[in-house]
C-alpha positions as CSV (number, residue, x, y, z in Angstrom):
1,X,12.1,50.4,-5.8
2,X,8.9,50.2,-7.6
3,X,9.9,46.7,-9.0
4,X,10.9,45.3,-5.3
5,X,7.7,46.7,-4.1
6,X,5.6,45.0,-6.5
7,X,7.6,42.1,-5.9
8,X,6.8,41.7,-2.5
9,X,2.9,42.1,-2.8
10,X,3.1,39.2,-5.0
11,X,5.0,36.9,-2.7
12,X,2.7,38.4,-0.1
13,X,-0.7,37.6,-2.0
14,X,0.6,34.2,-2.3
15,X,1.5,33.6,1.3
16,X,-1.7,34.8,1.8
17,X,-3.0,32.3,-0.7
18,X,-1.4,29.3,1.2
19,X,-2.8,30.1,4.4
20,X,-6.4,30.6,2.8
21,X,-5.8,26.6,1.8
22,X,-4.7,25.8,5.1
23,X,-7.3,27.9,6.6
24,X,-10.3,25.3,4.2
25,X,-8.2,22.3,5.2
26,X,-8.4,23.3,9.1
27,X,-12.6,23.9,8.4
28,X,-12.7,21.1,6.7
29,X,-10.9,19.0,9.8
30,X,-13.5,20.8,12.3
31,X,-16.8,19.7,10.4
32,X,-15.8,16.8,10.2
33,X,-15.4,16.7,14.1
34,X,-18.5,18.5,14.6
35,X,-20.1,15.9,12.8
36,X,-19.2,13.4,14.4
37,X,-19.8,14.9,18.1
38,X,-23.6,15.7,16.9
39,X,-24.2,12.9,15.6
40,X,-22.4,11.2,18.4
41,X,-21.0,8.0,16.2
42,X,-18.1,6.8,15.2
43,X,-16.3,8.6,12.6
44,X,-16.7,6.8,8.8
45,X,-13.7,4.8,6.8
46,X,-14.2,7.7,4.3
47,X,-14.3,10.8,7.1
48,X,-11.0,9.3,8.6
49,X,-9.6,8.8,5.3
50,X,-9.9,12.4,4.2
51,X,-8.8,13.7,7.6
52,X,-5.8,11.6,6.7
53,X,-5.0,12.9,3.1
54,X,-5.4,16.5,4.7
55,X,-3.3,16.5,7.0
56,X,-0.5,14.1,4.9
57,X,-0.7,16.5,1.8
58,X,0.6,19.6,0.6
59,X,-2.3,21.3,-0.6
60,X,-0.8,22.7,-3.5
61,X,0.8,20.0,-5.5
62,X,-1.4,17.2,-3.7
63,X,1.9,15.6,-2.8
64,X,3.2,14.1,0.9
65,X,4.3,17.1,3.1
66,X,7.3,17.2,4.7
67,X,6.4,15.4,8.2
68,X,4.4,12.6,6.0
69,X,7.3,12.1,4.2
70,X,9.8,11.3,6.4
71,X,7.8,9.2,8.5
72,X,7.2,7.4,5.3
73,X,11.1,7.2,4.7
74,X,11.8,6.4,8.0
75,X,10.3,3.6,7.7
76,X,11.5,2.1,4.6
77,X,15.0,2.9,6.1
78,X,14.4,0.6,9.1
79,X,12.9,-2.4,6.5
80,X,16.4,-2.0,4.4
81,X,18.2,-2.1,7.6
82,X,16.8,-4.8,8.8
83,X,16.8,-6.7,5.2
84,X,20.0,-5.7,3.7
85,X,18.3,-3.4,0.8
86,X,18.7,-0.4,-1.1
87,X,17.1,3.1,-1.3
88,X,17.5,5.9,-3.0
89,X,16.6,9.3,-2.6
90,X,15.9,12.3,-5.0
91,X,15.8,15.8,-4.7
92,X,14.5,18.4,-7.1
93,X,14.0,21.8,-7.5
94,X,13.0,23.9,-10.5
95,X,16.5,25.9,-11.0
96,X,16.9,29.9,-10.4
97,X,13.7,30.0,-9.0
98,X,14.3,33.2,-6.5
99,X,14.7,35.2,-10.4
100,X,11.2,33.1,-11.7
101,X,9.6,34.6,-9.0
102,X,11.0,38.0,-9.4
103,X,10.5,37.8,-13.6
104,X,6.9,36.5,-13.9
105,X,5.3,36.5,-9.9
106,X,5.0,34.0,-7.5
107,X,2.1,32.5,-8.7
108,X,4.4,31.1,-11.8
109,X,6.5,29.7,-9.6
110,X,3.7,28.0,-7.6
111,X,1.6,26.6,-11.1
112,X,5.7,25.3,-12.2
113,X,5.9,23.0,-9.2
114,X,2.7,21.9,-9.6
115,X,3.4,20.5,-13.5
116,X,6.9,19.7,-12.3
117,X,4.8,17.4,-9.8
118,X,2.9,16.1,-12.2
119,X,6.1,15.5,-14.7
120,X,8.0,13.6,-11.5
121,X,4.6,11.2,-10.6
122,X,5.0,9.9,-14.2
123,X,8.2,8.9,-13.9
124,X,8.5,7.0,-11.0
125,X,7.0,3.6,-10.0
126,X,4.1,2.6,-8.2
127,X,6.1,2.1,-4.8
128,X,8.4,5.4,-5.3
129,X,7.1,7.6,-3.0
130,X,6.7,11.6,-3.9
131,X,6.7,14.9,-1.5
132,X,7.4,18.1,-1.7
133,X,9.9,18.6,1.4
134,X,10.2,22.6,0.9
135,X,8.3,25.5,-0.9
136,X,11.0,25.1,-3.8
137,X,12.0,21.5,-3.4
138,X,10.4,18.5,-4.3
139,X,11.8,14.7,-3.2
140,X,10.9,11.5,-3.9
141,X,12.6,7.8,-2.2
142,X,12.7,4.5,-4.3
143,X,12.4,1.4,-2.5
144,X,14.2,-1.8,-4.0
145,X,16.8,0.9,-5.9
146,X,20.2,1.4,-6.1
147,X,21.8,5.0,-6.6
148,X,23.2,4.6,-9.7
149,X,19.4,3.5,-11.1
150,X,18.0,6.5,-9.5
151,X,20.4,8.9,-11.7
152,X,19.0,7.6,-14.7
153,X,15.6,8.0,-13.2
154,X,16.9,12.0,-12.4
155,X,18.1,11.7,-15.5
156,X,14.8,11.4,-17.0
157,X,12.7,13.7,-14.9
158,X,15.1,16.7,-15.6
159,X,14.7,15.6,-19.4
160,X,11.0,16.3,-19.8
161,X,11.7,19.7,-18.0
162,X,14.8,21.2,-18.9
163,X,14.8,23.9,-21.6
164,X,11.2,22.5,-22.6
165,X,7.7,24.7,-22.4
166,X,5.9,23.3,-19.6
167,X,3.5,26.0,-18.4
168,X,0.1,26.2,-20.8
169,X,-0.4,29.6,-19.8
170,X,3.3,30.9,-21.1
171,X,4.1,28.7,-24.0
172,X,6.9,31.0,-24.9
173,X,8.8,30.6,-21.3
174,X,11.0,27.8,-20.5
175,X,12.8,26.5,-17.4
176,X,15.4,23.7,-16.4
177,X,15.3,21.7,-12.9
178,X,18.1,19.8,-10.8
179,X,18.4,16.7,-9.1
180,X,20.3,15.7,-6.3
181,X,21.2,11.6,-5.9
182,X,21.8,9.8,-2.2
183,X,21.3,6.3,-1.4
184,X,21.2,3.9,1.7
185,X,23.9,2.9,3.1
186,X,26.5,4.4,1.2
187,X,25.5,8.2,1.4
188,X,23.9,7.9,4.8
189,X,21.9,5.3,7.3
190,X,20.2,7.7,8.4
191,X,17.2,10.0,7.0
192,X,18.0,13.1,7.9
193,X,21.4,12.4,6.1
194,X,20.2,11.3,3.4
195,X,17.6,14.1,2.8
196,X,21.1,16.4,3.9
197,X,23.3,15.1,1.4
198,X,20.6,15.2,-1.3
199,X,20.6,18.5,-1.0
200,X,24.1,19.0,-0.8
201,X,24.2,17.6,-4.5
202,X,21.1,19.6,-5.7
203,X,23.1,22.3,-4.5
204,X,26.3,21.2,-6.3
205,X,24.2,20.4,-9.3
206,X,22.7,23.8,-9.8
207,X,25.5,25.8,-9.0
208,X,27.3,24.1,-12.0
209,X,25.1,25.9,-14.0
210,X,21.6,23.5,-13.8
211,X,20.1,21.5,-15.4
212,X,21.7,18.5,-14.4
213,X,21.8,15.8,-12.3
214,X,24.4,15.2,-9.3
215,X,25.4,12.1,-7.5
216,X,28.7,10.5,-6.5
């Protein structure tokens, strides 16, 4: 009881923490109104660019939110429709992280997603375009790429992770991630399908033990 209670003050602390950085995002969205009603001009190139990066970013990893992303995907899907191209989709997730959480605090889990975005921003190109879609779930759609070509991209990514110390703070721990595979057409036409069946295979991947990549 003790355990649990513990537990859920440190999930609580870092709920707390998340809305704290909304909280600075949101003041930092009203001074830059303020500024520009007093000063009664028009808002700057660099104002409106870092209205835009706070509101397209998850604060924590720095990578596209959820709403950014799709809107990003969506329209890359409507390009290969109209062109006759590929795209694939990844999904990742840092595996059995409900017991991370519980074993070392929430605030592990948070600084492992961070390097795991990190890890996933080296390994994909220029164009390849990163989010984190959910708290414990991080995505990322290639342009120009065919499914079988983002596996061995997976592939990779779960490489430099998987039973590897990744965490300078706790040299000694070590973790393993998943990926889920889906491409357009084949998978799904449509994004929410895609994102869907991705993870539907992240799913599948981790509940064969981890570790791994799934796509068929």
């Amino acid at each position: 009881m003790k355990e649990k209670t513990s537990h859920d003050k440190e999930a609580q602390d870092k709920f707390n923490q998340l809305l704290n950085s909304l909280k600075e995002n949101r003041e930092k969205i009203k001074q830059l109104q303020y500024k520009t009603i007093q000063t009664n001009v028009q808002i700057s190139d660099t104002d409106l660019y870092e209205l835009e990066t706070l509101a397209s970013r998850d604060p924590s990893t720095n990578l596209l939110n959820y709403k950014s992303f799709v809107k990003r995907l969506d329209y890359e899907i409507k390009r290969a429709k109209r062109y006759r191209r590929p795209v694939a989709l990844i999904v990742l997730s840092i595996d059995n992280v409900e017991a991370i959480a519980k074993a070392l605090g929430v605030d592990i889990v948070e600084d492992l997603y961070r390097q795991l975005a990190i890890i996933l921003e080296k390994q994909i190109r220029d164009i390849d375009v990163a989010a984190r879609i959910r708290y414990d779930r991080l995505a990322v759609f290639l342009p120009e790429t065919y499914g079988s070509r983002a596996k061995v991209v997976a592939q990779r990514i779960v490489n430099k992770i998987n039973n590897k110390s990744i965490l300078v703070n706790h040299p000694d721990k070590t973790f393993t991630a998943s990926c889920g595979v889906t491409a357009f057409p084949s998978h799904s036409r449509e994004v929410d399908g895609l994102i869907a069946q991705g993870i539907v295979f992240l799913n599948i991947a981790q509940k064969n033990g981890g570790g791994n990549v799934e796509y068929q």
